[in-house]
N, CA, C and O atoms as a DFTB+ gen file, in Angstrom:
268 C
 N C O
     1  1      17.974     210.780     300.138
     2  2      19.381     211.082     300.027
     3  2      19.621     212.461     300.653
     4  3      18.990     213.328     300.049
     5  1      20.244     212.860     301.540
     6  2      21.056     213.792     302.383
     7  2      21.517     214.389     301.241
     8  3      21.863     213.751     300.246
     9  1      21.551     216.218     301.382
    10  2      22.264     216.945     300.702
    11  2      23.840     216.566     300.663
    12  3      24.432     216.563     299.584
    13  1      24.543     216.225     301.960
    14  2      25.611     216.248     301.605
    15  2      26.760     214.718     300.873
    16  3      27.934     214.510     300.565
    17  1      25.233     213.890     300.920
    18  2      25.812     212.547     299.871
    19  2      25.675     212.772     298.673
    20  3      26.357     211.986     298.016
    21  1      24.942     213.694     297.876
    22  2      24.782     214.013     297.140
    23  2      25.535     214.823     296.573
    24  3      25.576     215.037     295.361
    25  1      26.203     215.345     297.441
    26  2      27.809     216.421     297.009
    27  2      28.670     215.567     296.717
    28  3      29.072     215.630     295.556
    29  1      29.507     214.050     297.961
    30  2      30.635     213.195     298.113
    31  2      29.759     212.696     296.518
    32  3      30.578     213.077     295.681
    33  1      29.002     212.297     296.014
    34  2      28.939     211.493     294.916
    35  2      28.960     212.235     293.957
    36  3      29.230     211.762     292.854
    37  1      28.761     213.215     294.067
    38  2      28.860     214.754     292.423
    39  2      30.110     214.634     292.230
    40  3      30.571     214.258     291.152
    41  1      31.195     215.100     293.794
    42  2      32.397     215.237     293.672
    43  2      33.468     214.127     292.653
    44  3      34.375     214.192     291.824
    45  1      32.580     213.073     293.429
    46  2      33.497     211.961     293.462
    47  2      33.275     211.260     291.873
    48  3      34.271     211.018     291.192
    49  1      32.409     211.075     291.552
    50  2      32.669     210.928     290.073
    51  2      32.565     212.177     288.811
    52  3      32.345     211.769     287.670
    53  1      32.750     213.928     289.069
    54  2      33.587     214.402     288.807
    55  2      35.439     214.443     289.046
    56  3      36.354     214.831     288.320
    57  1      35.402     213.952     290.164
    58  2      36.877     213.646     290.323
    59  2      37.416     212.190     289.474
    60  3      38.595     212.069     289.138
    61  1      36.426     211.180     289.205
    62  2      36.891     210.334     288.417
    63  2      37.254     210.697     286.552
    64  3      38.151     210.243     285.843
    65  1      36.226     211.607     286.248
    66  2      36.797     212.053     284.644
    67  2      37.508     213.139     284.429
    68  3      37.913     213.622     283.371
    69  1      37.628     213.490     285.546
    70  2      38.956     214.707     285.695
    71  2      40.443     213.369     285.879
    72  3      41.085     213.040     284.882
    73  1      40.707     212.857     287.089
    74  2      41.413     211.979     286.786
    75  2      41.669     211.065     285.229
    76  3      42.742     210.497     285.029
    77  1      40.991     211.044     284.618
    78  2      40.610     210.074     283.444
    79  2      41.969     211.048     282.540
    80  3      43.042     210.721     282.034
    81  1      41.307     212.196     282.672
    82  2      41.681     212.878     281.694
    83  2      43.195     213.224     282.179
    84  3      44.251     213.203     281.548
    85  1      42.984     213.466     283.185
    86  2      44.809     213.618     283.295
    87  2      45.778     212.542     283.188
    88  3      46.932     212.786     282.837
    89  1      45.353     211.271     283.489
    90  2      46.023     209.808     283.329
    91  2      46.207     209.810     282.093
    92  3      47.294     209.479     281.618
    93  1      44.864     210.299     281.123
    94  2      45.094     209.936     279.401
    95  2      46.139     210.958     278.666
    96  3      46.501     210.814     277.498
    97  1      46.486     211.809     279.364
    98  2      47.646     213.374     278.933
    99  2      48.775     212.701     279.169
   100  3      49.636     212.976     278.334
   101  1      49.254     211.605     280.311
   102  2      50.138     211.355     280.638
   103  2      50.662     210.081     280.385
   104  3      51.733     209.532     280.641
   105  1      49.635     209.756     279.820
   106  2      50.061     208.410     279.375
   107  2      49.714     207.094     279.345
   108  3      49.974     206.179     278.563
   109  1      48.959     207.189     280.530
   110  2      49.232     206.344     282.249
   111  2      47.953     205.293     281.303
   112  3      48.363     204.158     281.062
   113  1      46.848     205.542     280.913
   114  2      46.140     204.861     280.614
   115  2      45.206     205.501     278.975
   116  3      44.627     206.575     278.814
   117  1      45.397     204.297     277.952
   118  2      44.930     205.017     276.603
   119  2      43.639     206.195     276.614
   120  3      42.864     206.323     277.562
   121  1      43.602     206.875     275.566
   122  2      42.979     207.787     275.393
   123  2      41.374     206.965     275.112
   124  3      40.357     207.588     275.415
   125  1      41.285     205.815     274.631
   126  2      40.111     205.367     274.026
   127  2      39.153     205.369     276.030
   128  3      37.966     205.645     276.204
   129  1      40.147     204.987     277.144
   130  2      39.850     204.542     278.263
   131  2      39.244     205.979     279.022
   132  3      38.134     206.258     279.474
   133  1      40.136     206.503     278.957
   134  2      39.685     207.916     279.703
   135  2      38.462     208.547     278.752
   136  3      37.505     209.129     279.262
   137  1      38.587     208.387     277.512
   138  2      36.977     209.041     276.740
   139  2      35.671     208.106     277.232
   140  3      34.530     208.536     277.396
   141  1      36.000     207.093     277.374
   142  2      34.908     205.894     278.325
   143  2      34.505     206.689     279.356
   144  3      33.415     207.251     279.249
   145  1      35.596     206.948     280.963
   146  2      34.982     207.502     281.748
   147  2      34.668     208.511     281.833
   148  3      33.832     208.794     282.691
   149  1      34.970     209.075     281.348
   150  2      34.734     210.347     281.196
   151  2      32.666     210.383     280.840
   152  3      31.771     210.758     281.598
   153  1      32.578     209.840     279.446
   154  2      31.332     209.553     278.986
   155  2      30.476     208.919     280.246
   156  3      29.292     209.171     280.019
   157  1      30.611     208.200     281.478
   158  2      30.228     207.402     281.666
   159  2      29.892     208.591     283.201
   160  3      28.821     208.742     283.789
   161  1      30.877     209.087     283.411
   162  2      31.284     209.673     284.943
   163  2      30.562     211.469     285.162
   164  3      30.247     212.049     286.201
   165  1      30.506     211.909     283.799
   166  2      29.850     212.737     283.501
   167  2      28.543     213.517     283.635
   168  3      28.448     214.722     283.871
   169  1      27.460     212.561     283.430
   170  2      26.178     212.601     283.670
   171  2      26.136     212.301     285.162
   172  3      25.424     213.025     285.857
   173  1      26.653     211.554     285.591
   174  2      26.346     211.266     287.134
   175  2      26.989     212.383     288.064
   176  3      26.431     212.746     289.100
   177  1      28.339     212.965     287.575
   178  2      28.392     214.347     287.983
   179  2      27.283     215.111     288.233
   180  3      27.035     215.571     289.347
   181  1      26.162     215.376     286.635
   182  2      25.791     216.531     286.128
   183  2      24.244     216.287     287.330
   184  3      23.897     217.130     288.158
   185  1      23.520     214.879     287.087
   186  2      23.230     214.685     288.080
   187  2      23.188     214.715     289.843
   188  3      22.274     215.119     290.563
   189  1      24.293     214.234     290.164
   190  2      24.341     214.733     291.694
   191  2      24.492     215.709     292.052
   192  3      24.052     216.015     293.160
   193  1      25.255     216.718     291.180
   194  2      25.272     218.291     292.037
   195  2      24.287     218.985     291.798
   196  3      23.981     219.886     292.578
   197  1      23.540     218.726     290.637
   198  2      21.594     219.259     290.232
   199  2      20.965     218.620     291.671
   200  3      20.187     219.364     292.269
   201  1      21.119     217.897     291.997
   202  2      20.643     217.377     293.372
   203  2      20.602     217.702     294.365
   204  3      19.667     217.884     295.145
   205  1      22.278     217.877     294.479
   206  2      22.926     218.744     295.654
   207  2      22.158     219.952     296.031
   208  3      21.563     220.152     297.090
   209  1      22.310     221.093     294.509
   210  2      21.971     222.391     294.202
   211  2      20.286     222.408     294.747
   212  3      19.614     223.098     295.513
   213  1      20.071     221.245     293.879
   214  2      18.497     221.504     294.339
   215  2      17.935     221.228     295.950
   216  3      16.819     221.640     296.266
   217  1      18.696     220.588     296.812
   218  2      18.099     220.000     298.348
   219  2      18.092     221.045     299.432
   220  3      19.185     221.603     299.527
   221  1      17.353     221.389     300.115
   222  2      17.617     222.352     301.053
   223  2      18.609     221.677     302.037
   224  3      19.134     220.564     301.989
   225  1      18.725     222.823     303.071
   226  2      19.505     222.445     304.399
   227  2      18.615     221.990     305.145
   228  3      17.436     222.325     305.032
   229  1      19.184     220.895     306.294
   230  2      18.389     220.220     307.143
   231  2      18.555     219.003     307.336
   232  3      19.560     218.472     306.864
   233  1      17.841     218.426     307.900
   234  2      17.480     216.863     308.032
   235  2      16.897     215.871     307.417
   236  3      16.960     214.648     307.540
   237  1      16.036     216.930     306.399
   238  2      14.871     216.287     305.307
   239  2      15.882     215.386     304.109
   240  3      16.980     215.765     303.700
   241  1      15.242     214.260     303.751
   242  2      15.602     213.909     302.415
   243  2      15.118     214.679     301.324
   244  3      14.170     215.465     301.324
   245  1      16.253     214.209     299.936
   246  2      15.041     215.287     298.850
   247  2      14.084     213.907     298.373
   248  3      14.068     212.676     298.398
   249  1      13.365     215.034     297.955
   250  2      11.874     214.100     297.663
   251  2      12.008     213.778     296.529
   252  3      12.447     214.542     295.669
   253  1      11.475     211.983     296.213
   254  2      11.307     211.160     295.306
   255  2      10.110     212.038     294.191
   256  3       8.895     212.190     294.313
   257  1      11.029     212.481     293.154
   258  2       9.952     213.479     291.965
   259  2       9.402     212.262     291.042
   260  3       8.814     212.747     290.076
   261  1       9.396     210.938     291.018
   262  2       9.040     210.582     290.048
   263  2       9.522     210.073     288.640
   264  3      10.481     210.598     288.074
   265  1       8.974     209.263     288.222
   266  2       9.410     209.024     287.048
   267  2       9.155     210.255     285.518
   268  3       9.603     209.962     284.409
């Protein structure tokens, strides 16, 4: 995985429980729904930008650490 797919996917499902949460302020969709993604969209945030953070610059993939 390329450092910078690893950013579009940090971003992008931080941008989904940020959305969550503003849809659930407004109305737009129940509160039980947005605490779902949120829970769900979260870790995969916390994940991809630890990823991001961790990959150097370049051409290299980051390396498969294992189970």
């Amino acid at each position: 995985m390329k450092k910078q797919t690893a950013l579009v996917i940090g971003l992008f499902a931080g941008g989904i429980a940020a959305a969550a949460g503003i849809l659930a302020a407004l109305g737009y969709i129940p509160a039980l729904a947005a605490e779902l993604l949120a829970v769900v969209a979260f870790p995969a945030f916390v994940i991809f930008i630890a990823l991001w953070w961790n990959a150097k610059s370049g051409e290299e993939d980051i390396p498969f650490i294992g189970y």
